[in-house]
N, CA, C and O atoms as a GROMACS GRO file, in nm:
protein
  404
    1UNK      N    1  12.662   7.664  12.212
    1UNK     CA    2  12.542   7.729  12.256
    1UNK      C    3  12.487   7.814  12.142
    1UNK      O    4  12.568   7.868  12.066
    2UNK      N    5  12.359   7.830  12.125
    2UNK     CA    6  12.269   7.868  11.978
    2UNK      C    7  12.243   8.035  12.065
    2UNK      O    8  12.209   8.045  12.183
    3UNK      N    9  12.262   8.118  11.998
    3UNK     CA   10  12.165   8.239  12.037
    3UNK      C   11  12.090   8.336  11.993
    3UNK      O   12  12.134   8.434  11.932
    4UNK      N   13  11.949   8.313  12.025
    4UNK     CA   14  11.813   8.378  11.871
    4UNK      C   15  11.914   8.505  11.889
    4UNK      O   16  11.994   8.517  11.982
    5UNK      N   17  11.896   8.593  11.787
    5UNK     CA   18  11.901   8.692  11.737
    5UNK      C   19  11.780   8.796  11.688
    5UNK      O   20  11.739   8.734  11.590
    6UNK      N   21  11.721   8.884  11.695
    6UNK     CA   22  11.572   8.923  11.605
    6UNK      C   23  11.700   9.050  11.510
    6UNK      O   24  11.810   9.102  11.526
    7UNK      N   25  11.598   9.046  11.421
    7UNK     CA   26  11.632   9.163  11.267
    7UNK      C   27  11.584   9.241  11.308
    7UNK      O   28  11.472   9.212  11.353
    8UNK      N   29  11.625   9.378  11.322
    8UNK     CA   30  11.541   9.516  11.342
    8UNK      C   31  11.425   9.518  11.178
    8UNK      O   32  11.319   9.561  11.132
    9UNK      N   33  11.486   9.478  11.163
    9UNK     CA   34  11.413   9.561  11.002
    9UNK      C   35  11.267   9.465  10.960
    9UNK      O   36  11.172   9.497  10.888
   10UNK      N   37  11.292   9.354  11.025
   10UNK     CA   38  11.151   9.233  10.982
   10UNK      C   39  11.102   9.210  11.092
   10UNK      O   40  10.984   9.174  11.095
   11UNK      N   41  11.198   9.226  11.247
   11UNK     CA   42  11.158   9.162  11.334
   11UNK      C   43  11.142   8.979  11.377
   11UNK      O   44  11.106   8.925  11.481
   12UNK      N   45  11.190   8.922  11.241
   12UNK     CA   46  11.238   8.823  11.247
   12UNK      C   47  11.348   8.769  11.363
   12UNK      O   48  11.434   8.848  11.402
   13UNK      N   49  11.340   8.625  11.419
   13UNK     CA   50  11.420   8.574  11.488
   13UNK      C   51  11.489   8.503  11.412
   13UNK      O   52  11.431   8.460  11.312
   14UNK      N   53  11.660   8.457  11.434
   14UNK     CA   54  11.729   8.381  11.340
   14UNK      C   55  11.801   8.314  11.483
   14UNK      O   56  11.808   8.382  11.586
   15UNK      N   57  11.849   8.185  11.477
   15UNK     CA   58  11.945   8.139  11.545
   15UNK      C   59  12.102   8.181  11.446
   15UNK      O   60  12.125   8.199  11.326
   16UNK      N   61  12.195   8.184  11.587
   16UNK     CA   62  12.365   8.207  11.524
   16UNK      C   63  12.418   8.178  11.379
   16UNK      O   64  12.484   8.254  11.308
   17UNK      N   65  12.353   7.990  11.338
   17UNK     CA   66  12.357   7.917  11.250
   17UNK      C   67  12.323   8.017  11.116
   17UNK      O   68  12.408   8.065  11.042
   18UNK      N   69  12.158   8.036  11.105
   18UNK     CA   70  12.079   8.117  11.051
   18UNK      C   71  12.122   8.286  10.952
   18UNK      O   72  12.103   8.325  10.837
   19UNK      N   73  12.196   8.350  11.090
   19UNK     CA   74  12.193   8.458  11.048
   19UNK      C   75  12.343   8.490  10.997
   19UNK      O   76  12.371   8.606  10.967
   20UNK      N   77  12.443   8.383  10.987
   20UNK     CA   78  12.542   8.373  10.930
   20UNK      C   79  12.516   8.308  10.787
   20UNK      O   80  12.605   8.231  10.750
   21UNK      N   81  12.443   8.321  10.728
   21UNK     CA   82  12.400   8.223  10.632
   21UNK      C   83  12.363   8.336  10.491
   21UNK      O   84  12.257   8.398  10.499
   22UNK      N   85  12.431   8.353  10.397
   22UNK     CA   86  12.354   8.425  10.319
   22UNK      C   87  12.255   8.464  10.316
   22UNK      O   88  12.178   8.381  10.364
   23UNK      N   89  12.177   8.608  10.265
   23UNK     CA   90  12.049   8.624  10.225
   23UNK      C   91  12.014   8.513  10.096
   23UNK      O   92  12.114   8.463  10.046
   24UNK      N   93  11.941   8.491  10.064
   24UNK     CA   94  11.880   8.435   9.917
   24UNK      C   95  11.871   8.556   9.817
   24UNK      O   96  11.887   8.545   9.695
   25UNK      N   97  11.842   8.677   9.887
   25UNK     CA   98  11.858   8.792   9.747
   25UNK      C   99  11.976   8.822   9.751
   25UNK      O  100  11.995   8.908   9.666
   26UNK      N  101  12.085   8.794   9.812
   26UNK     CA  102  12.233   8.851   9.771
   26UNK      C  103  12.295   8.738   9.676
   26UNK      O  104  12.373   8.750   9.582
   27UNK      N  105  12.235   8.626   9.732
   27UNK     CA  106  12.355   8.514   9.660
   27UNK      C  107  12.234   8.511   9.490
   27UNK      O  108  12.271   8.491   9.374
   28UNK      N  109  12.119   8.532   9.534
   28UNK     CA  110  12.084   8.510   9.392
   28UNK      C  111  12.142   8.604   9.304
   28UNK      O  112  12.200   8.564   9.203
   29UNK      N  113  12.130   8.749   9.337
   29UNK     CA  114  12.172   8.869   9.287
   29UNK      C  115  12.345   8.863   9.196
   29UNK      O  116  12.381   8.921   9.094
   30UNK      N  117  12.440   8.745   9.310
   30UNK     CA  118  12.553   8.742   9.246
   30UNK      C  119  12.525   8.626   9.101
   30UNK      O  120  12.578   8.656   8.994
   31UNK      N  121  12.436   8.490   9.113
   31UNK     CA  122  12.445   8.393   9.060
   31UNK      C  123  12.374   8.501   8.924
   31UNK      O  124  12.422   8.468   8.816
   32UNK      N  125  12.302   8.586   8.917
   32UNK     CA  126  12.185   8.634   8.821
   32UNK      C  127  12.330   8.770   8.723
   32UNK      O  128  12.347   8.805   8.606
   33UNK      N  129  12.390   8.796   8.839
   33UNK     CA  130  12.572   8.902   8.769
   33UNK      C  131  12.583   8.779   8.676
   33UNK      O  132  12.542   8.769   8.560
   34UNK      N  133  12.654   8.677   8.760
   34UNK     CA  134  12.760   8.617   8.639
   34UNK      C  135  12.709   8.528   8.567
   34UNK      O  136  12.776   8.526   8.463
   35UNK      N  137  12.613   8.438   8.561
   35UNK     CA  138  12.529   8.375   8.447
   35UNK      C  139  12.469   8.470   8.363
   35UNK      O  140  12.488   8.440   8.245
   36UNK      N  141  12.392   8.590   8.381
   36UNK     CA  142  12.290   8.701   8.323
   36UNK      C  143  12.156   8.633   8.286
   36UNK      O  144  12.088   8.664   8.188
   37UNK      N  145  12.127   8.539   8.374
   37UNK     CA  146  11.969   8.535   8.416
   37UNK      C  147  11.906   8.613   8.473
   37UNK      O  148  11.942   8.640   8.587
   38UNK      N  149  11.791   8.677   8.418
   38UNK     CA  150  11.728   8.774   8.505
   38UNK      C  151  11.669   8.706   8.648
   38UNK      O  152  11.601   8.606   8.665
   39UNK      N  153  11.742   8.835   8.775
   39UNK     CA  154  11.704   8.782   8.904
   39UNK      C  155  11.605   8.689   8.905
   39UNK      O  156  11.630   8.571   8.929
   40UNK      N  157  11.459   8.742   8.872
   40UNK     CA  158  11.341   8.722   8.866
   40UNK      C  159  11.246   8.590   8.852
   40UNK      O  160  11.142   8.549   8.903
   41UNK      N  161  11.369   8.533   8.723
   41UNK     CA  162  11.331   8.389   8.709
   41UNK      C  163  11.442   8.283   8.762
   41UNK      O  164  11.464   8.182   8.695
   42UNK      N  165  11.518   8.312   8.897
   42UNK     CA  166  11.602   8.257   8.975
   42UNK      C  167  11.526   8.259   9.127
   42UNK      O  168  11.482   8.352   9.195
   43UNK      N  169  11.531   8.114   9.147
   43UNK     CA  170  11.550   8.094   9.293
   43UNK      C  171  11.583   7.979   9.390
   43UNK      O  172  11.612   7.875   9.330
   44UNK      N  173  11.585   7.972   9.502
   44UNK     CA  174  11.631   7.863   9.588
   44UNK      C  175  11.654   7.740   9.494
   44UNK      O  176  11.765   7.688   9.475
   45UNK      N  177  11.534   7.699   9.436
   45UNK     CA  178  11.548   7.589   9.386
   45UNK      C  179  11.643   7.541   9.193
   45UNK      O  180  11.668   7.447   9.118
   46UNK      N  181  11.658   7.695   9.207
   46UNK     CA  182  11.701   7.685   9.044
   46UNK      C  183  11.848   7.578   9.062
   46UNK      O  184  11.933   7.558   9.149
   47UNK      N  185  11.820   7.533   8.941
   47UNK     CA  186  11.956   7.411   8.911
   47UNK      C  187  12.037   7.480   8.776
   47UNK      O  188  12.006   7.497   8.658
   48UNK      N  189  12.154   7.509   8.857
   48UNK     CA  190  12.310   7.557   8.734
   48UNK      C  191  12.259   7.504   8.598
   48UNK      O  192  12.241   7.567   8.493
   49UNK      N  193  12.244   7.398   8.621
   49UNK     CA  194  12.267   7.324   8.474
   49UNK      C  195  12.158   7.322   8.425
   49UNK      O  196  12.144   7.244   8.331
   50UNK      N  197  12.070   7.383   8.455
   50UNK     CA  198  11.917   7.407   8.352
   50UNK      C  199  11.947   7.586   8.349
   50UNK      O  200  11.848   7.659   8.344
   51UNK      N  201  12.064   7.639   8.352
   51UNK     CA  202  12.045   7.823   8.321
   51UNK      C  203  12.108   7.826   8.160
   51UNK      O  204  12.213   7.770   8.128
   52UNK      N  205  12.030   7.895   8.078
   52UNK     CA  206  12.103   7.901   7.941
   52UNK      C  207  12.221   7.942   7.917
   52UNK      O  208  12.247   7.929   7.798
   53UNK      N  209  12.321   7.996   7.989
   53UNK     CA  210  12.414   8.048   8.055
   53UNK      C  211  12.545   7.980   8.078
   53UNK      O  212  12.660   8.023   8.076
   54UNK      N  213  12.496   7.868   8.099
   54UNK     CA  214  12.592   7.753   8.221
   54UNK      C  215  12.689   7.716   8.124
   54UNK      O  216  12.677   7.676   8.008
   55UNK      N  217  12.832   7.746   8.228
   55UNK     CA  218  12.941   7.608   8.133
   55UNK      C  219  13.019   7.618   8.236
   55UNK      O  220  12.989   7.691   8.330
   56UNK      N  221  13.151   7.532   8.233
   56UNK     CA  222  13.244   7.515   8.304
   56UNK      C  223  13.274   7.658   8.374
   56UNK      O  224  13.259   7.677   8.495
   57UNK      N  225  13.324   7.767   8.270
   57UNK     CA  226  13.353   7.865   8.270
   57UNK      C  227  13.260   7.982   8.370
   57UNK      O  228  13.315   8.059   8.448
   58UNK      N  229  13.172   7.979   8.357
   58UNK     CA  230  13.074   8.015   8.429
   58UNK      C  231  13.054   7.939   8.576
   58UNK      O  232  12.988   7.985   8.670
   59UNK      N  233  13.115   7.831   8.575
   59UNK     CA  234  13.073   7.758   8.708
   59UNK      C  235  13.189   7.868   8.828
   59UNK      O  236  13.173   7.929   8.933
   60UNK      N  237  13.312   7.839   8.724
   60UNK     CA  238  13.427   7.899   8.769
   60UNK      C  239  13.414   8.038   8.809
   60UNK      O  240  13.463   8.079   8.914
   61UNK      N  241  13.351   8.111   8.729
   61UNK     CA  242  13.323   8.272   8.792
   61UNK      C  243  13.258   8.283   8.889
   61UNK      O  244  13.283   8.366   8.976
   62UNK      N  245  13.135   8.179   8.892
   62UNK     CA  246  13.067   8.190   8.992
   62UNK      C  247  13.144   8.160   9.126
   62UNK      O  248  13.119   8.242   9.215
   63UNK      N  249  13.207   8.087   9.150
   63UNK     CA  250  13.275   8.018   9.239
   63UNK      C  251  13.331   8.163   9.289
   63UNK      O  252  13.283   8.213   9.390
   64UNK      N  253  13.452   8.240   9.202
   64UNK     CA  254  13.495   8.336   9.230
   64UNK      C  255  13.449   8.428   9.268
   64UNK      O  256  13.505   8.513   9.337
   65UNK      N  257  13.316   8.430   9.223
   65UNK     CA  258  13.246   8.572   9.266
   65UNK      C  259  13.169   8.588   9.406
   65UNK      O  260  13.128   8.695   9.449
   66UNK      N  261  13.154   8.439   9.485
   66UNK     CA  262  13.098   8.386   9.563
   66UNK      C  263  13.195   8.345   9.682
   66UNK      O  264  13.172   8.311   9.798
   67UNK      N  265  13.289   8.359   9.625
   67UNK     CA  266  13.415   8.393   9.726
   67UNK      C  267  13.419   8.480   9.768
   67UNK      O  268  13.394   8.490   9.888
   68UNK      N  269  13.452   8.589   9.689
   68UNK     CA  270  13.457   8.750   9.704
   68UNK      C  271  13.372   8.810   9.777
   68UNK      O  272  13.394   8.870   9.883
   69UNK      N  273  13.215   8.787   9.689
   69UNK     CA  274  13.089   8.871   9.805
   69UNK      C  275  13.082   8.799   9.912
   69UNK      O  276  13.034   8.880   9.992
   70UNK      N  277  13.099   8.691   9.975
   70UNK     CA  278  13.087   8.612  10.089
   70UNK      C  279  13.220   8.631  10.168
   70UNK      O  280  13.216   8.626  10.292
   71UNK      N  281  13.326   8.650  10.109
   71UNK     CA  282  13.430   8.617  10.200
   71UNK      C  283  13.481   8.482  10.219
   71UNK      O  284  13.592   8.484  10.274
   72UNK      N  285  13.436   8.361  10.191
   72UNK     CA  286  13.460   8.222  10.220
   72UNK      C  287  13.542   8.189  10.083
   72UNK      O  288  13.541   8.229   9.966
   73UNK      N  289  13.624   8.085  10.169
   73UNK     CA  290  13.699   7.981  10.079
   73UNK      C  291  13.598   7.851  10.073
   73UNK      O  292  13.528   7.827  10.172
   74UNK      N  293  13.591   7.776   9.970
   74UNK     CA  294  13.500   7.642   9.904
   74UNK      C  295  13.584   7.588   9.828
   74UNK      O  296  13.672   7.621   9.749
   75UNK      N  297  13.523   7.466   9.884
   75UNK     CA  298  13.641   7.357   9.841
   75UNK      C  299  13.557   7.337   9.681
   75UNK      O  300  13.435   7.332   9.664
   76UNK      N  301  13.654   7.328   9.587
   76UNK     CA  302  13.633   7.326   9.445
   76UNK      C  303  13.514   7.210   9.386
   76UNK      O  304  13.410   7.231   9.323
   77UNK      N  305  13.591   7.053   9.444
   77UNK     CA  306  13.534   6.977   9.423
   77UNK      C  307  13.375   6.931   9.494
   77UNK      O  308  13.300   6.846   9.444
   78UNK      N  309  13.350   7.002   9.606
   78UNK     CA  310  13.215   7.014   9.646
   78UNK      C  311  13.142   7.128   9.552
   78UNK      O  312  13.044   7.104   9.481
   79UNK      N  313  13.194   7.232   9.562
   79UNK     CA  314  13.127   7.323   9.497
   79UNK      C  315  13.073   7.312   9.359
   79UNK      O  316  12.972   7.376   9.327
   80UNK      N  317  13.141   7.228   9.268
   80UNK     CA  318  13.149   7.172   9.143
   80UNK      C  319  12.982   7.061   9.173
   80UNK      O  320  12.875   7.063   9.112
   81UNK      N  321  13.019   6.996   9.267
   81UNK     CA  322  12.911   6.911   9.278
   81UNK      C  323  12.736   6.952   9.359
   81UNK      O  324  12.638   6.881   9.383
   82UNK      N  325  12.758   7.060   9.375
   82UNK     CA  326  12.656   7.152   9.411
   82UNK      C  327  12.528   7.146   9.288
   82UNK      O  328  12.588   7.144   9.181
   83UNK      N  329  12.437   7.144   9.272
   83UNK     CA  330  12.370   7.148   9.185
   83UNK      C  331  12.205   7.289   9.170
   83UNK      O  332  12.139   7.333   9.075
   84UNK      N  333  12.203   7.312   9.340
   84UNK     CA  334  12.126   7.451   9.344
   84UNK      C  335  12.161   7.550   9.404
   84UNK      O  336  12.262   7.550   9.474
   85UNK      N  337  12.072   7.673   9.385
   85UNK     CA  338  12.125   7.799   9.438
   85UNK      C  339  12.137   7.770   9.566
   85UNK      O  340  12.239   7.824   9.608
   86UNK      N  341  12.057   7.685   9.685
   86UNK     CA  342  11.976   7.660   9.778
   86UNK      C  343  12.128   7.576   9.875
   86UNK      O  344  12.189   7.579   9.982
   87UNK      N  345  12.124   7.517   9.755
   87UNK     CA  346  12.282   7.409   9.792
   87UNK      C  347  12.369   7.444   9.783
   87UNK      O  348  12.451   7.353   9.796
   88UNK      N  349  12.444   7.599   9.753
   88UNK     CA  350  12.525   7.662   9.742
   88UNK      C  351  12.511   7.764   9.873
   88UNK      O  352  12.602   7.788   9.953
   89UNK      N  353  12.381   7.817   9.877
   89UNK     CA  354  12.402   7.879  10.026
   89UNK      C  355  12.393   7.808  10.163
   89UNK      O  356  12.414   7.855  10.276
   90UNK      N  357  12.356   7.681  10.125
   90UNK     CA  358  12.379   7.579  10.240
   90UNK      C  359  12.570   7.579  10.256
   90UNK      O  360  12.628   7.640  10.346
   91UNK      N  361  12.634   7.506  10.161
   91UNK     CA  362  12.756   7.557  10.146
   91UNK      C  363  12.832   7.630  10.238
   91UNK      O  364  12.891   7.598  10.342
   92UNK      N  365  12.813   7.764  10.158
   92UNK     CA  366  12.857   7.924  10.212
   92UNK      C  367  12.843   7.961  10.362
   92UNK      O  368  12.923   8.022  10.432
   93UNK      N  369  12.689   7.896  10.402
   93UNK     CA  370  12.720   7.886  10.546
   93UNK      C  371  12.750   7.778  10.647
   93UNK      O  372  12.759   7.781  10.770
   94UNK      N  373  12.762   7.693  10.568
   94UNK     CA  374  12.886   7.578  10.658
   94UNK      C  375  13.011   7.638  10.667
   94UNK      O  376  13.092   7.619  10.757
   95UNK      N  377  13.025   7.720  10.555
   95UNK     CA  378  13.180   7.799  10.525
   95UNK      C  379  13.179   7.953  10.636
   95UNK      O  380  13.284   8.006  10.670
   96UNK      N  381  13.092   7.986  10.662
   96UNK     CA  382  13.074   8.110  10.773
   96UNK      C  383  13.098   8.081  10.915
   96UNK      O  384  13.161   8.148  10.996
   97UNK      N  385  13.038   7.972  10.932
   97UNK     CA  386  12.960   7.915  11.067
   97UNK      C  387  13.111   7.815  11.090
   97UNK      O  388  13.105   7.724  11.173
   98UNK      N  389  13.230   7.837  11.019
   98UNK     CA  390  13.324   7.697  11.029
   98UNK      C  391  13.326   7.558  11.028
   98UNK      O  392  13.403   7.483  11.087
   99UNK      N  393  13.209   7.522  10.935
   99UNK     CA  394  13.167   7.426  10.889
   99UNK      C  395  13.301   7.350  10.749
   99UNK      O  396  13.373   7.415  10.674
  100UNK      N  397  13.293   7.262  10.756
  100UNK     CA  398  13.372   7.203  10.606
  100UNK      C  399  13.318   7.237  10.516
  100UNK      O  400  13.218   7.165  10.508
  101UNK      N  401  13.320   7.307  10.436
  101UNK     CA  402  13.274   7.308  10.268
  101UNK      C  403  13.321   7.271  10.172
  101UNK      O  404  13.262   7.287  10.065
   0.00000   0.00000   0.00000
């Protein structure tokens, strides 16, 4: 069973799914920490592998750091194959909501 929810603060409605789901300014905020892209020119649609930033190493922090502020475990080899910010918080909340990730 789905149940709206509203935000005090926007007044926005979210279903259960929804409001377990990252913000887009938190997860960008972590991806913009550990690459050091400015927030600004990051969003939903940005792709890892076009940030000047990007390497293995960096995929890996991110992973870690996205553990941590979220709380969720991600399975390596999906996460690896993730390619946007957008597709990473899709992810995170399959991983909230008890979804497979």
């Amino acid at each position: 069973m789905t149940h709206a929810m509203t935000d005090p603060t926007t007044g926005a409605t979210a279903t259960d799914d929804t409001a377990t789901a990252p913000r887009t300014d938190e997860l960008l905020g972590v991806v913009s920490a550990v690459t050091d892209a400015p927030a600004g020119t990051l969003s939903g649609s940005s792709r890892f592998d076009e940030l000047d930033n990007w390497s293995s190493l960096a995929a890996l922090r991110l992973l870690t750091a996205v553990e941590d502020a979220f709380g969720v475990r991600l399975n390596l080899r999906a996460y690896l194959a993730t390619e946007t910010v957008d597709g990473l918080a899709r992810m995170i909340a399959a991983s909230l909501t008890g979804g497979r990730s």
